[in-house]
C-alpha positions in Angstrom: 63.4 -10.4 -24.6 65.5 -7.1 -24.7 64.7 -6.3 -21.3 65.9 -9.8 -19.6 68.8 -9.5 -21.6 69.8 -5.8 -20.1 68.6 -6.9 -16.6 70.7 -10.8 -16.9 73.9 -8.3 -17.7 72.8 -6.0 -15.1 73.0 -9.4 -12.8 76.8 -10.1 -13.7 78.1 -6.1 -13.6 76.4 -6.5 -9.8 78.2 -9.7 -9.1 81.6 -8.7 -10.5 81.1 -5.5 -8.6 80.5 -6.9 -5.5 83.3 -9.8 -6.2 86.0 -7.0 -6.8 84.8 -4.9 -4.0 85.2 -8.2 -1.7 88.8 -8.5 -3.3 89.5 -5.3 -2.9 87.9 -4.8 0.7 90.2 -8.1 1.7 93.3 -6.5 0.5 92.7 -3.4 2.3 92.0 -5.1 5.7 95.2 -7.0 5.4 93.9 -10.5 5.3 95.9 -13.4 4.1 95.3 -15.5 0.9 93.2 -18.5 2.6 91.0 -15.9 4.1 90.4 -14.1 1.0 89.9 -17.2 -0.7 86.7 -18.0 1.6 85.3 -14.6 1.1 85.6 -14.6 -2.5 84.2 -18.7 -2.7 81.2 -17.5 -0.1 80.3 -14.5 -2.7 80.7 -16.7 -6.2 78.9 -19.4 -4.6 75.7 -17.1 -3.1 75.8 -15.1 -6.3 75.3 -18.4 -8.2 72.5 -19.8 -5.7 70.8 -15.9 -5.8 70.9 -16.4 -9.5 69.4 -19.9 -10.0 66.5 -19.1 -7.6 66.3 -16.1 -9.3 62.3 -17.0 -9.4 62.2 -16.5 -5.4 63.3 -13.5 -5.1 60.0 -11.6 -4.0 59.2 -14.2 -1.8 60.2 -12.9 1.8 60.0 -16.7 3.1 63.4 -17.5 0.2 65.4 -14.2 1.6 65.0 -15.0 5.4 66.1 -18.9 4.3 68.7 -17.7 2.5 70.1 -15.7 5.5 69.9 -18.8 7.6 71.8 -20.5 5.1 74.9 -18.2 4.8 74.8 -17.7 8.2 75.6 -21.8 8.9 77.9 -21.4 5.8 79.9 -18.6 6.9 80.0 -20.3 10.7 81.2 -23.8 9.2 83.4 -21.7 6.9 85.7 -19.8 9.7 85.8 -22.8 11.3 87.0 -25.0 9.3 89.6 -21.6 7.8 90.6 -21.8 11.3 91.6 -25.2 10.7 93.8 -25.4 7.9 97.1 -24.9 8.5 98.5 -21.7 6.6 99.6 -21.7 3.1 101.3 -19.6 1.3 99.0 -19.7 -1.6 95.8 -20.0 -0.1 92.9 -22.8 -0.5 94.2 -25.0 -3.3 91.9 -23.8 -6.4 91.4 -27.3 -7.2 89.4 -28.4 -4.1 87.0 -25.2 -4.6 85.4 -26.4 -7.6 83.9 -29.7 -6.5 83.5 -28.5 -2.8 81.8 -25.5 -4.2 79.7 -27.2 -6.8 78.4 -29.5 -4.4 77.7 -26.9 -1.5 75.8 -25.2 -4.4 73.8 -27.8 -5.6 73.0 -29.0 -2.2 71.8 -25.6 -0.9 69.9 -24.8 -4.3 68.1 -27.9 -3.5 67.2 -27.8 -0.1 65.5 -23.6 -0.4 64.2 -25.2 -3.8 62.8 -27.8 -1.7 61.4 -25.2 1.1 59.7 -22.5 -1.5 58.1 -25.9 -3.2 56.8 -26.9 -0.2 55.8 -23.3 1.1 54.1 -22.8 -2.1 51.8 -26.1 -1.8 50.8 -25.3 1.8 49.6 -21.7 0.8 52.3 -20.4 3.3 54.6 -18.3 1.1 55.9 -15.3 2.2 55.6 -12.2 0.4 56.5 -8.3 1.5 
């Protein structure tokens, strides 16, 4: 019990490491608020996904989904960044949450869906 405990707060000093890093890295590079906005949504929101299929992990078949994934997100992300017109402050906070509880839920779901079904057929990849 001990050692999930050290290894779940191992989890969150990795994703707030990562998360200021991204801030940081964003600030350095010069981009403006909306654009650090999506990077810092697309980390919080794989971070939480990585963490909820926590289970997957040593399943090569979940990691090359996952790339997939984030690849289509980061595409559909630019795009629609590209998009918006510029503001001052950024994405409004307030459309985040839902948009990025929903993105999360549905993406959960769907590699849940694929290791479930990879599992049944006796096709799951490991390294």
């Amino acid at each position: 019990m001990i050692g999930q405990k050290k290894f779940a707060i191992l989890e969150w000093v990795i994703f707030l490491g990562i998360s200021i890093s991204a801030v940081a890295v964003s600030e350095v590079i010069g981009l403006n608020q909306q654009w650090k906005d999506g990077v810092v949504y697309t980390i919080v929101l794989f971070a939480a996904i990585g963490t909820a299929l926590r289970p997957e992990w040593g399943r090569k078949s979940f990691w090359t989904s996952l790339v997939l994934i984030f690849a289509g997100h980061t595409i559909a992300l630019i795009l629609v960044l590209q998009a918006l017109p510029p503001r001052r402050f950024g994405i409004p906070k307030l459309l985040l949450l839902p948009v990025g509880a929903i993105e999360g839920v549905f993406i959960t779901g769907m590699l849940w869906k694929r290791m479930k079904a990879l599992r049944t057929s006796g096709r799951v990849g490991h390294p």
